[in-house]
PDBQT receptor file of N, H, CA, C and O in Angstrom, charges set to zero:
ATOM      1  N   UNK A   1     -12.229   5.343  17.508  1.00  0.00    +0.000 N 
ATOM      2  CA  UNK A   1     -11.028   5.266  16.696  1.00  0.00    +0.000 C 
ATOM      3  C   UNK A   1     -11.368   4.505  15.421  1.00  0.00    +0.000 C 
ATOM      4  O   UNK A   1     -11.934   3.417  15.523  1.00  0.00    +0.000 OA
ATOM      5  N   UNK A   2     -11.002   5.100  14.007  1.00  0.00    +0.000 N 
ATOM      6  H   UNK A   2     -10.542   5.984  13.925  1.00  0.00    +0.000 HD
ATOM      7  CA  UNK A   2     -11.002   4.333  12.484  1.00  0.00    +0.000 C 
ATOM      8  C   UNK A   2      -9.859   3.751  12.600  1.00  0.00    +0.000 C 
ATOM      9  O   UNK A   2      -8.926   4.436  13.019  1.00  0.00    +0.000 OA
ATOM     10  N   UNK A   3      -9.659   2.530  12.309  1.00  0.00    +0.000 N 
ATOM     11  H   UNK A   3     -10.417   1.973  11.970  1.00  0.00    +0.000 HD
ATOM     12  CA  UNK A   3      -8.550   2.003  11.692  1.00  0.00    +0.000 C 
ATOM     13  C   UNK A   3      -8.717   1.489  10.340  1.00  0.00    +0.000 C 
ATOM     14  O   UNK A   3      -9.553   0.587  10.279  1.00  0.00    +0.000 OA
ATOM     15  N   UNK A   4      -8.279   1.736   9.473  1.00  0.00    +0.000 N 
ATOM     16  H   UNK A   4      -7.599   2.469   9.523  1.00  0.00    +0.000 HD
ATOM     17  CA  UNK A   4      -8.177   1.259   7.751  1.00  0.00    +0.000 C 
ATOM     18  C   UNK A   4      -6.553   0.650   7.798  1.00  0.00    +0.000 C 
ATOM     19  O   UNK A   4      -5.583   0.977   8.482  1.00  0.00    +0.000 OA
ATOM     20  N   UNK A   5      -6.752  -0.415   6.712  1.00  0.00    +0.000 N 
ATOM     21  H   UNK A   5      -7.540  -0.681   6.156  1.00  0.00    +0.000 HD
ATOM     22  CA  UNK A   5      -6.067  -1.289   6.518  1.00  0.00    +0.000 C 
ATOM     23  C   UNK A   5      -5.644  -1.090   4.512  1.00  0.00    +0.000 C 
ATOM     24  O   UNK A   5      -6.580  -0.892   3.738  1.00  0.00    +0.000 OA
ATOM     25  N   UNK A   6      -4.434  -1.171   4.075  1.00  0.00    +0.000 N 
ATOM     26  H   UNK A   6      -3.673  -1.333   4.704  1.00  0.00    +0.000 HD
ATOM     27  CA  UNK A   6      -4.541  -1.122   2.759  1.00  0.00    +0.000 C 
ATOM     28  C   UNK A   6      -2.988  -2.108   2.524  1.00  0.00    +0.000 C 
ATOM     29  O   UNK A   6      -2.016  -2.187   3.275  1.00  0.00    +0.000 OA
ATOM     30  N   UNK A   7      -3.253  -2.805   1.121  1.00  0.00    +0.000 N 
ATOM     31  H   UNK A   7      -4.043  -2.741   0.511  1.00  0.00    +0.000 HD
ATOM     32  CA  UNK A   7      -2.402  -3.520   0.914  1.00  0.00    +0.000 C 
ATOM     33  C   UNK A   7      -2.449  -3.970  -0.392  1.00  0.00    +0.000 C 
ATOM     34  O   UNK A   7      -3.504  -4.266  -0.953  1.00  0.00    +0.000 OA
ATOM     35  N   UNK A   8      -1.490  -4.029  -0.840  1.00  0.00    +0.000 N 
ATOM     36  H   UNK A   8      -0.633  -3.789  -0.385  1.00  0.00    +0.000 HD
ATOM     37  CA  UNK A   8      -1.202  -4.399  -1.539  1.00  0.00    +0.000 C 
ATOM     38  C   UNK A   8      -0.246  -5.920  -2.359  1.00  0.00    +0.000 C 
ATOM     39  O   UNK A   8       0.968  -6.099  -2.461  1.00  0.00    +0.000 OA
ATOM     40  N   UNK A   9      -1.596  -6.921  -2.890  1.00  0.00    +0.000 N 
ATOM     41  H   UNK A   9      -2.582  -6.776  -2.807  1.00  0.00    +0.000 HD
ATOM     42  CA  UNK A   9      -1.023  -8.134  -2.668  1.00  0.00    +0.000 C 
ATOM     43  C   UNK A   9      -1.436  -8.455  -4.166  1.00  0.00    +0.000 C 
ATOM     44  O   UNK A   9      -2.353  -8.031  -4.869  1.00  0.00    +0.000 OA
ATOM     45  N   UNK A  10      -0.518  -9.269  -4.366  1.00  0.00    +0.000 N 
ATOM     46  H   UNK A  10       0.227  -9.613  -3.795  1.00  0.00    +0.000 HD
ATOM     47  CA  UNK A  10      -0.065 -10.458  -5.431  1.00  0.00    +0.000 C 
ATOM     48  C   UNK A  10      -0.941 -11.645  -5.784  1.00  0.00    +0.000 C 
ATOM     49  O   UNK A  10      -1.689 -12.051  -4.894  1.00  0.00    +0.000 OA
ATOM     50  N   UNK A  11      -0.953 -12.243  -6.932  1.00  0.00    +0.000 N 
ATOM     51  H   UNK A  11      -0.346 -11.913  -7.655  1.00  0.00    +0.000 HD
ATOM     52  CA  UNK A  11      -1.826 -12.803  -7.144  1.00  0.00    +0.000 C 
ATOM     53  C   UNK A  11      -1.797 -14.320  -6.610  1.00  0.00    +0.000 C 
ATOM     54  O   UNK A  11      -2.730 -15.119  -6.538  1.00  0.00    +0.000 OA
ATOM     55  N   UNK A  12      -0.472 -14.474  -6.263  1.00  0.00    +0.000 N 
ATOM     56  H   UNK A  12       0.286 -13.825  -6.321  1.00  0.00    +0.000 HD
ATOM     57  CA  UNK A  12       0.237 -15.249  -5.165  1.00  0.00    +0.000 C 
ATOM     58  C   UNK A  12       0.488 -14.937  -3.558  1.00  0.00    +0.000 C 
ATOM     59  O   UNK A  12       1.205 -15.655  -2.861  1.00  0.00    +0.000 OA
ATOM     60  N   UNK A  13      -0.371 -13.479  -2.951  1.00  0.00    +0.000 N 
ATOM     61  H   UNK A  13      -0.953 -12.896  -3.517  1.00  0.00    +0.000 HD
ATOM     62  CA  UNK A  13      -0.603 -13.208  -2.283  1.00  0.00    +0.000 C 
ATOM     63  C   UNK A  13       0.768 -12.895  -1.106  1.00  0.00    +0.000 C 
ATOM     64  O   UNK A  13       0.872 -12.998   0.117  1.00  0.00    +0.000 OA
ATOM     65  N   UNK A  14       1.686 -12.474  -2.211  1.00  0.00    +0.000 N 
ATOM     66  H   UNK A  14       1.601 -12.390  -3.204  1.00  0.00    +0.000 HD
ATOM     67  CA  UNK A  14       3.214 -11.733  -2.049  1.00  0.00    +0.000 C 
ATOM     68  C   UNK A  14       2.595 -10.535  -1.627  1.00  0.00    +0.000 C 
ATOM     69  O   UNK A  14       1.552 -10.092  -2.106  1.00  0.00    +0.000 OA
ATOM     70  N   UNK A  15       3.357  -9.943  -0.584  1.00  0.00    +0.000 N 
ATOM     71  H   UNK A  15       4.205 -10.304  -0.195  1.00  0.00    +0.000 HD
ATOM     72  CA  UNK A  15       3.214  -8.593  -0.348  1.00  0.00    +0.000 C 
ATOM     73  C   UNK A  15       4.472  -7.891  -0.851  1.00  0.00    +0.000 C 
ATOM     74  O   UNK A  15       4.296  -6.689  -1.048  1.00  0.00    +0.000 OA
ATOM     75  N   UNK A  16       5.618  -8.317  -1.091  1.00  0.00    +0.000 N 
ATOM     76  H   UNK A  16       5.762  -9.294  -0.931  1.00  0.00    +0.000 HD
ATOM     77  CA  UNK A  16       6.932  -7.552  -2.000  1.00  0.00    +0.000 C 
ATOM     78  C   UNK A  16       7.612  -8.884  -2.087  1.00  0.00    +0.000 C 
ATOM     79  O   UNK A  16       7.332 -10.047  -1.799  1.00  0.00    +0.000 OA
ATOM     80  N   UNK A  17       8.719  -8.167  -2.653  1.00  0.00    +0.000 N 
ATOM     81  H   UNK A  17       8.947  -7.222  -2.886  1.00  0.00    +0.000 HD
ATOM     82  CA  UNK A  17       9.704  -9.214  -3.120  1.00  0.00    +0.000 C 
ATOM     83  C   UNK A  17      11.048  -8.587  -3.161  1.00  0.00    +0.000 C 
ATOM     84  O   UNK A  17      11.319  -7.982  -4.199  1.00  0.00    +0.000 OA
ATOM     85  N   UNK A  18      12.103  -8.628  -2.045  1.00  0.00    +0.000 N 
ATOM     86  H   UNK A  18      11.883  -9.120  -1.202  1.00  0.00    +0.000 HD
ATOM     87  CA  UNK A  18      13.516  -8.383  -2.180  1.00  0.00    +0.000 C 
ATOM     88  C   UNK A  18      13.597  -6.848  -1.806  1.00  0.00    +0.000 C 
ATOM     89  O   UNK A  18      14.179  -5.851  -2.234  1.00  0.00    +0.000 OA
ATOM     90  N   UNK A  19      12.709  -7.168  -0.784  1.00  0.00    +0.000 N 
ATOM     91  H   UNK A  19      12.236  -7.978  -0.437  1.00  0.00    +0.000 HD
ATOM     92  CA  UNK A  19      12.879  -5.313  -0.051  1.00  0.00    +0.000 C 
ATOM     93  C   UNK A  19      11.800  -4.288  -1.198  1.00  0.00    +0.000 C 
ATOM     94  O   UNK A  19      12.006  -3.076  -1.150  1.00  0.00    +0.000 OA
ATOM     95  N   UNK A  20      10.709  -4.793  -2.171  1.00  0.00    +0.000 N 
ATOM     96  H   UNK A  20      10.542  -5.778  -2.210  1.00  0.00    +0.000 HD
ATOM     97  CA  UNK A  20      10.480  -4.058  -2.865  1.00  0.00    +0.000 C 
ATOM     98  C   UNK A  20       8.898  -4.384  -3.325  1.00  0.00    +0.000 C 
ATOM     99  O   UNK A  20       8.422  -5.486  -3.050  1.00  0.00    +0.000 OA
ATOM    100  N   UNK A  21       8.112  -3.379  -4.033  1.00  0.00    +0.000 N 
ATOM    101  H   UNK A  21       8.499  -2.484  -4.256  1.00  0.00    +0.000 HD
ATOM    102  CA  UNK A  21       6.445  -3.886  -4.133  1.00  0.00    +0.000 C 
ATOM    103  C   UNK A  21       6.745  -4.907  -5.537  1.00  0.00    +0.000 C 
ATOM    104  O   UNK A  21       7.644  -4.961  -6.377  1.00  0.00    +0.000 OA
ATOM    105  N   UNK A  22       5.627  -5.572  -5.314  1.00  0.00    +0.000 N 
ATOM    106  H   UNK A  22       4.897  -5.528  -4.632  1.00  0.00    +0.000 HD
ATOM    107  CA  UNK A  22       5.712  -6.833  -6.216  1.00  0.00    +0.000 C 
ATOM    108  C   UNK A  22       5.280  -6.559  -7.697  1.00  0.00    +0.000 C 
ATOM    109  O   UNK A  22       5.215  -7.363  -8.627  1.00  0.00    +0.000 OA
ATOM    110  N   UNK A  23       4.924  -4.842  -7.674  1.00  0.00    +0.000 N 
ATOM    111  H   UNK A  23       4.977  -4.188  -6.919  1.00  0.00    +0.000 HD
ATOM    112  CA  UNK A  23       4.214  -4.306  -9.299  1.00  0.00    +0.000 C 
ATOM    113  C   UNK A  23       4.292  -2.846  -9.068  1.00  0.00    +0.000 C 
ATOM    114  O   UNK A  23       4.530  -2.461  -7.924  1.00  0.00    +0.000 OA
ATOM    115  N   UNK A  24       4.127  -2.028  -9.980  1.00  0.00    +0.000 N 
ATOM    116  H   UNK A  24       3.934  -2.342 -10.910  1.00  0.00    +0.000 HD
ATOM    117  CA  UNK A  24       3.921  -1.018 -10.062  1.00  0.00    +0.000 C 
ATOM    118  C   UNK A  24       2.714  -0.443 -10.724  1.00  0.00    +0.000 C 
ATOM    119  O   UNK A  24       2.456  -0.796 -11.875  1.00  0.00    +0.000 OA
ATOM    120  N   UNK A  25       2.105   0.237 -10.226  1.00  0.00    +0.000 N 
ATOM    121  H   UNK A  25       2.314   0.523  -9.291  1.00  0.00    +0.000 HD
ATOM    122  CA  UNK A  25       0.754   0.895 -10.676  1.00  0.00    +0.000 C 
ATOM    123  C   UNK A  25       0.600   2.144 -10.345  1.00  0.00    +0.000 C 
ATOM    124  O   UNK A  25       0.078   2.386  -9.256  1.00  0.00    +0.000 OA
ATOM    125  N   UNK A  26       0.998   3.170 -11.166  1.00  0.00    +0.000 N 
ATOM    126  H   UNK A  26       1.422   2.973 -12.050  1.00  0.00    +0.000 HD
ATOM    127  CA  UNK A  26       0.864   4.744 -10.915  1.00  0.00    +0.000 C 
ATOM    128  C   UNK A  26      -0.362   4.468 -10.016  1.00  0.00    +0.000 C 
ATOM    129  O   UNK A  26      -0.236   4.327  -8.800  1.00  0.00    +0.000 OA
ATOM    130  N   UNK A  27      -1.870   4.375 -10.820  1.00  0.00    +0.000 N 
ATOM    131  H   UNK A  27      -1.973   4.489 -11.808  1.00  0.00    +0.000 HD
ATOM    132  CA  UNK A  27      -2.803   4.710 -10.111  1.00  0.00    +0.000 C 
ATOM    133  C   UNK A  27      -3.067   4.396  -8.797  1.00  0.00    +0.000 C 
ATOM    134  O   UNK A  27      -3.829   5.052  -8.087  1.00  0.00    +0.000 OA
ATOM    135  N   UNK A  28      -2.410   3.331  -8.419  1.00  0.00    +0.000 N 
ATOM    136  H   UNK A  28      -1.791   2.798  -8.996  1.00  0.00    +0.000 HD
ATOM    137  CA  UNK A  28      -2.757   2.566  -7.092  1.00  0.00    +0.000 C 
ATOM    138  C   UNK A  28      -1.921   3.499  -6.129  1.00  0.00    +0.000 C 
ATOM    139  O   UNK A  28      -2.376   3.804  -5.027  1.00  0.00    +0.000 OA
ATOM    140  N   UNK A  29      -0.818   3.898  -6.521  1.00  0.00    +0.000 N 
ATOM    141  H   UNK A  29      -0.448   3.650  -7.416  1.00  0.00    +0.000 HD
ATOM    142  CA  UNK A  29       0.166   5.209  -5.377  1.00  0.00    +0.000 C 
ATOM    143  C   UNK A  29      -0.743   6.226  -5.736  1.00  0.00    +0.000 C 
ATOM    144  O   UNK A  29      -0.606   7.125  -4.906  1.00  0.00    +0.000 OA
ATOM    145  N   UNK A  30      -1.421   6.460  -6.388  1.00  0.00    +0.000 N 
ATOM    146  H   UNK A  30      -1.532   5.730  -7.062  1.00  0.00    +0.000 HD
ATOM    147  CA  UNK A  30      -2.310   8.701  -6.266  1.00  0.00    +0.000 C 
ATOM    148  C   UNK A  30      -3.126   7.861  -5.441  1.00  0.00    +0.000 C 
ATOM    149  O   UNK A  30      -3.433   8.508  -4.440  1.00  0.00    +0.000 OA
ATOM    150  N   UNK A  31      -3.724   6.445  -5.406  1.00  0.00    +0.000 N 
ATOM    151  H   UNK A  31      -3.475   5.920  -6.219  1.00  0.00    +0.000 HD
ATOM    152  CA  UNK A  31      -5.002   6.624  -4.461  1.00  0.00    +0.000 C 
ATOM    153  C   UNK A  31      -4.487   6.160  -3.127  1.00  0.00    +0.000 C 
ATOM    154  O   UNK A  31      -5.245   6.030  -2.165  1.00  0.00    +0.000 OA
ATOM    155  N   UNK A  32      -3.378   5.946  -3.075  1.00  0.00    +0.000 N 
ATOM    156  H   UNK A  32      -2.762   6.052  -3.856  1.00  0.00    +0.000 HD
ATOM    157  CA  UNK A  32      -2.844   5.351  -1.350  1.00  0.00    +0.000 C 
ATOM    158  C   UNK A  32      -2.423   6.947  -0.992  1.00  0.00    +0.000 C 
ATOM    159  O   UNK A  32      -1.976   7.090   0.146  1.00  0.00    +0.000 OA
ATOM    160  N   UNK A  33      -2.493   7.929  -1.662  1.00  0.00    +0.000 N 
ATOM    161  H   UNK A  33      -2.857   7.812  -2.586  1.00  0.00    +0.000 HD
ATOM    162  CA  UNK A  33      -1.213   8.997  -1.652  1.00  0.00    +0.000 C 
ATOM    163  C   UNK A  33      -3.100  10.015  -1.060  1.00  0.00    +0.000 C 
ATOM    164  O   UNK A  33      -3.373  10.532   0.023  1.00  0.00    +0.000 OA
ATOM    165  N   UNK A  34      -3.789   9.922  -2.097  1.00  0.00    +0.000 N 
ATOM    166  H   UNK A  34      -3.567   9.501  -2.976  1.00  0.00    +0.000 HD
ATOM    167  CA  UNK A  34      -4.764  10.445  -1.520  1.00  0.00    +0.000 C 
ATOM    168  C   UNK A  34      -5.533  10.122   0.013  1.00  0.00    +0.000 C 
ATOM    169  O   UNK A  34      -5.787  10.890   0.940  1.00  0.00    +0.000 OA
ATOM    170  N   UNK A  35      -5.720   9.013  -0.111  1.00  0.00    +0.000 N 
ATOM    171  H   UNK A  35      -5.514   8.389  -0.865  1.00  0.00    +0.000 HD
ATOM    172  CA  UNK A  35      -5.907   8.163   0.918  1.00  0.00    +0.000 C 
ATOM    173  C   UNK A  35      -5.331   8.232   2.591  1.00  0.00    +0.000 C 
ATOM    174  O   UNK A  35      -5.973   7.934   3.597  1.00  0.00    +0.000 OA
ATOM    175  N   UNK A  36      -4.280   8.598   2.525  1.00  0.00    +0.000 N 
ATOM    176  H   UNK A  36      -3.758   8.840   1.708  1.00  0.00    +0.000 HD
ATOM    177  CA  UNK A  36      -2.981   8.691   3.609  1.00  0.00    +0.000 C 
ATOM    178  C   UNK A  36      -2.634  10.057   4.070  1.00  0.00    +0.000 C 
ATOM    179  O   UNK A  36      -2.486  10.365   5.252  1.00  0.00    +0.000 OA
ATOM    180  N   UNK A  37      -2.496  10.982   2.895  1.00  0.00    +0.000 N 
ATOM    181  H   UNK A  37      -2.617  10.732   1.935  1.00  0.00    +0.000 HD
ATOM    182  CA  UNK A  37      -2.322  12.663   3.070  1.00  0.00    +0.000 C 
ATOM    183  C   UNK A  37      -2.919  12.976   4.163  1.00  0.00    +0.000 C 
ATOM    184  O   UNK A  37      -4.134  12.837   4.309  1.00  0.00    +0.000 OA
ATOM    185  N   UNK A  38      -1.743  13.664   5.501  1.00  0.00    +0.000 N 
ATOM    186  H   UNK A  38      -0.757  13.777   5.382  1.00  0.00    +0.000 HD
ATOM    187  CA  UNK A  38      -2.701  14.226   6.210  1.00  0.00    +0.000 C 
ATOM    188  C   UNK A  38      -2.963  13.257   7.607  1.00  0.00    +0.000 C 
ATOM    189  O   UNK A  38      -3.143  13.793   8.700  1.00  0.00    +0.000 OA
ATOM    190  N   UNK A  39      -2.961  11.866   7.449  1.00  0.00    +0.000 N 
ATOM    191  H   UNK A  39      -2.815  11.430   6.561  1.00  0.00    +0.000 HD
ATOM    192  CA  UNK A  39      -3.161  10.803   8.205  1.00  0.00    +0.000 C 
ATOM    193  C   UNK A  39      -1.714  10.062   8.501  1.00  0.00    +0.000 C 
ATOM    194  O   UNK A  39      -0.821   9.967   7.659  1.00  0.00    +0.000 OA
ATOM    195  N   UNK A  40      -1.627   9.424  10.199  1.00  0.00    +0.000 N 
ATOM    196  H   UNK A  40      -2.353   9.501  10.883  1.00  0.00    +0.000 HD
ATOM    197  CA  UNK A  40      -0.924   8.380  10.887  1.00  0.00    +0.000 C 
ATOM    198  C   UNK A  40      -0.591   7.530   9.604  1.00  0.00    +0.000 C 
ATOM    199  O   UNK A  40      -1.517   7.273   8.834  1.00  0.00    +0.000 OA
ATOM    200  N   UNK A  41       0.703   7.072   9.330  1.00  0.00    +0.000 N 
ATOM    201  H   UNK A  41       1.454   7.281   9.956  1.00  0.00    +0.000 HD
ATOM    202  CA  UNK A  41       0.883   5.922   8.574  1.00  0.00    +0.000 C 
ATOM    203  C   UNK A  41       2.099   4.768   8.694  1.00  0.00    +0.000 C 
ATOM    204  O   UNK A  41       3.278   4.778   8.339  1.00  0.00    +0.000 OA
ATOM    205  N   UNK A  42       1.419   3.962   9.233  1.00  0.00    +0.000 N 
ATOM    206  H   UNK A  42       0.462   3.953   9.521  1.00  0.00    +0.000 HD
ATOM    207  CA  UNK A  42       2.586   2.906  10.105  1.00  0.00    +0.000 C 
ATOM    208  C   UNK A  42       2.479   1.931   8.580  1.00  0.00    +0.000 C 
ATOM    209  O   UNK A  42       1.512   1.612   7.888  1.00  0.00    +0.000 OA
ATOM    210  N   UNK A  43       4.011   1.648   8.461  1.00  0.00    +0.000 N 
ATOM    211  H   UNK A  43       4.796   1.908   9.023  1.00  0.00    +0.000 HD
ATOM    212  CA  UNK A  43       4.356   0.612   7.530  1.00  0.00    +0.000 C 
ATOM    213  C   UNK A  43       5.431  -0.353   8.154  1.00  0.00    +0.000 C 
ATOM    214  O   UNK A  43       6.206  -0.161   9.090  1.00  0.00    +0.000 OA
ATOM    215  N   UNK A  44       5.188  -1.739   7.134  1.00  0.00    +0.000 N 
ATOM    216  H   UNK A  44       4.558  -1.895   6.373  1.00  0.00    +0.000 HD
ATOM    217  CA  UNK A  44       6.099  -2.396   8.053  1.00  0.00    +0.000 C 
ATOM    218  C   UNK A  44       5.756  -3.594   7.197  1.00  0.00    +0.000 C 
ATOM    219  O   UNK A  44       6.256  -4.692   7.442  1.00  0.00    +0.000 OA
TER     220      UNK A  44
């Protein structure tokens, strides 16, 4: 079994803030989007 791990953290090491991601970065969603397509994806 692979398990991969991806996250996205703050430079204060926030993972969101108020139900929401702590930045926005087109590029960083095409490569989670590539990344994930196709694959199990537990969030939480």
């Amino acid at each position: 079994m692979e398990l991969n791990i991806i996250a996205a953290v703050a430079a204060n090491r926030a993972i969101g803030y108020r139900n929401d991601m702590v930045y926005f970065i087109r590029e960083d969603l095409k490569r989670f989007k590539q990344l994930t397509t196709g694959h199990v994806v537990i969030m939480g």
